[in-house]
N, C-alpha and C positions, 0 to 999 in steps of 0.2 A: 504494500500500500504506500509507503512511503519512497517507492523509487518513482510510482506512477504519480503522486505528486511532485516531485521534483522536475519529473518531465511537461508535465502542464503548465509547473511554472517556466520552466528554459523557452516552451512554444511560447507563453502568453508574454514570456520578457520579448524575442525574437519577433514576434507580430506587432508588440509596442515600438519597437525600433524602427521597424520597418516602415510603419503608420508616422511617426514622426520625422523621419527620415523625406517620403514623400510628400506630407503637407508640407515641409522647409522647401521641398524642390519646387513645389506648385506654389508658391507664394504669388504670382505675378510680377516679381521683381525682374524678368529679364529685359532683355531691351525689346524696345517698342516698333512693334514692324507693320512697313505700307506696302500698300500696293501697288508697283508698278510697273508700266506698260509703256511702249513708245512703237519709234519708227527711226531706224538707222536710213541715212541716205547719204551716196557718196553721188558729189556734183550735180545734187539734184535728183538721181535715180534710185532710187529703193535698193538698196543691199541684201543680194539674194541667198545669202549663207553667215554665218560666224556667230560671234560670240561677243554679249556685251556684259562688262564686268561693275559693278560698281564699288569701289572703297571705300569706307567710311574712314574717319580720320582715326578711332577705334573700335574696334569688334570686327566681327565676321562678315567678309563682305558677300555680295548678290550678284550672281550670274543668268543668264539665259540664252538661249539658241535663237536668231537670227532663222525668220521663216523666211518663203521666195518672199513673199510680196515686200518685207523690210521689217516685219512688225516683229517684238521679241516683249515678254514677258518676263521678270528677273523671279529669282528665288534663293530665299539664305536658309531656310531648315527643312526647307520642299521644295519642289520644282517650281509652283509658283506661290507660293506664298508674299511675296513682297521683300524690301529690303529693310533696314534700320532707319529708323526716322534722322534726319540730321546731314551735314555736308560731306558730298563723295567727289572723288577724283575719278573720274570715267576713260575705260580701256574698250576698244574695239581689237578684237582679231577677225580674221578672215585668209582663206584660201581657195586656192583654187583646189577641186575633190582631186585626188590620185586616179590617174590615170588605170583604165581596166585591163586586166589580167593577172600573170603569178608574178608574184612578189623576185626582184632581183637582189640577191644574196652578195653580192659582188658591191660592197659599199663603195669601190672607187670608179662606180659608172653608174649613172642614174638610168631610173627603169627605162622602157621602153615608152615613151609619149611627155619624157623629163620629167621633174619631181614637180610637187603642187610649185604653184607662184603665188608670193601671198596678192589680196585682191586690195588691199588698204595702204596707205603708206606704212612705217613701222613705228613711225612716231606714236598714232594712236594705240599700240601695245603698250606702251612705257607710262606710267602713273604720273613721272616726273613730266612728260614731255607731253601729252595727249592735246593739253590744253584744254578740256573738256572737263568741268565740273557742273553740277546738281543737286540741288537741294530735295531730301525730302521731305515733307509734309506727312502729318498725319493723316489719315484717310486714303483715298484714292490718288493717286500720279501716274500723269503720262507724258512723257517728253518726247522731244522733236530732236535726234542728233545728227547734226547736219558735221559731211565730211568732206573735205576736199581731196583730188588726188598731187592737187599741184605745191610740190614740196616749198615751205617755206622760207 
């Protein structure tokens, strides 16, 4: 009798932990996330491929994939969830897709139809150089990223 109490108590102490462990995590204290949405265009044309990044000055920044038409959705703990409310420095990537067929093993020749080309300058990859910053708001956000190809 006295081992099966002991054991009730080790469950009931391990389920109290547990319980308190997870309302500390569920507090609502994380950071505050919006939702947002845009339209990548390079020289006026809708950007048919990539990847638009957003960083916050701290915490976890928000990515999304670049559809044909230009339009991309970002996401920091899901795919689209939204990003962190507050000021971001904005990255675009983009390439051309890999050419079709079997992969060439031979690193000191590119495959057959040449390796992707990126489709963006590279400046908009680098945080420091993008030029591209955005604010967000609480609630709903959708932005306009307008890109040029003509090197500065």
């Amino acid at each position: 009798m006295l081992r099966f109490h002991h054991h009730r108590l080790a469950v009931l102490s391990c389920l109290t932990t547990a319980a308190l462990g997870l309302a500390a995590g569920c507090s609502g204290s994380g950071p505050s996330i919006a939702r947002v949405c845009g339209v990548v265009r390079l020289d006026g044309k809708p950007l048919s491929s990539g990847r638009v990044t957003f960083w916050p000055t701290s915490g976890r920044s928000a990515s999304g994939w670049i559809e044909e038409d230009g339009r991309f959705t970002l996401g920091t703990f899901t795919e689209t969830d939204g990003a962190t409310s507050g000021p971001h420095t904005v990255t675009v990537t983009a390439a051309s897709k890999a050419p079709p067929g079997p992969p060439d093993f031979d690193r000191d020749r590119p495959p057959s139809g040449g390796w992707p080309r990126p489709l963006v300058p590279p400046r908009y990859a680098n945080p420091d150089a993008s030029g591209l910053a955005f604010e967000v708001h609480p609630g709903k956000n959708a932005f306009e990223i307008e890109l040029t190809a003509k090197v500065e």
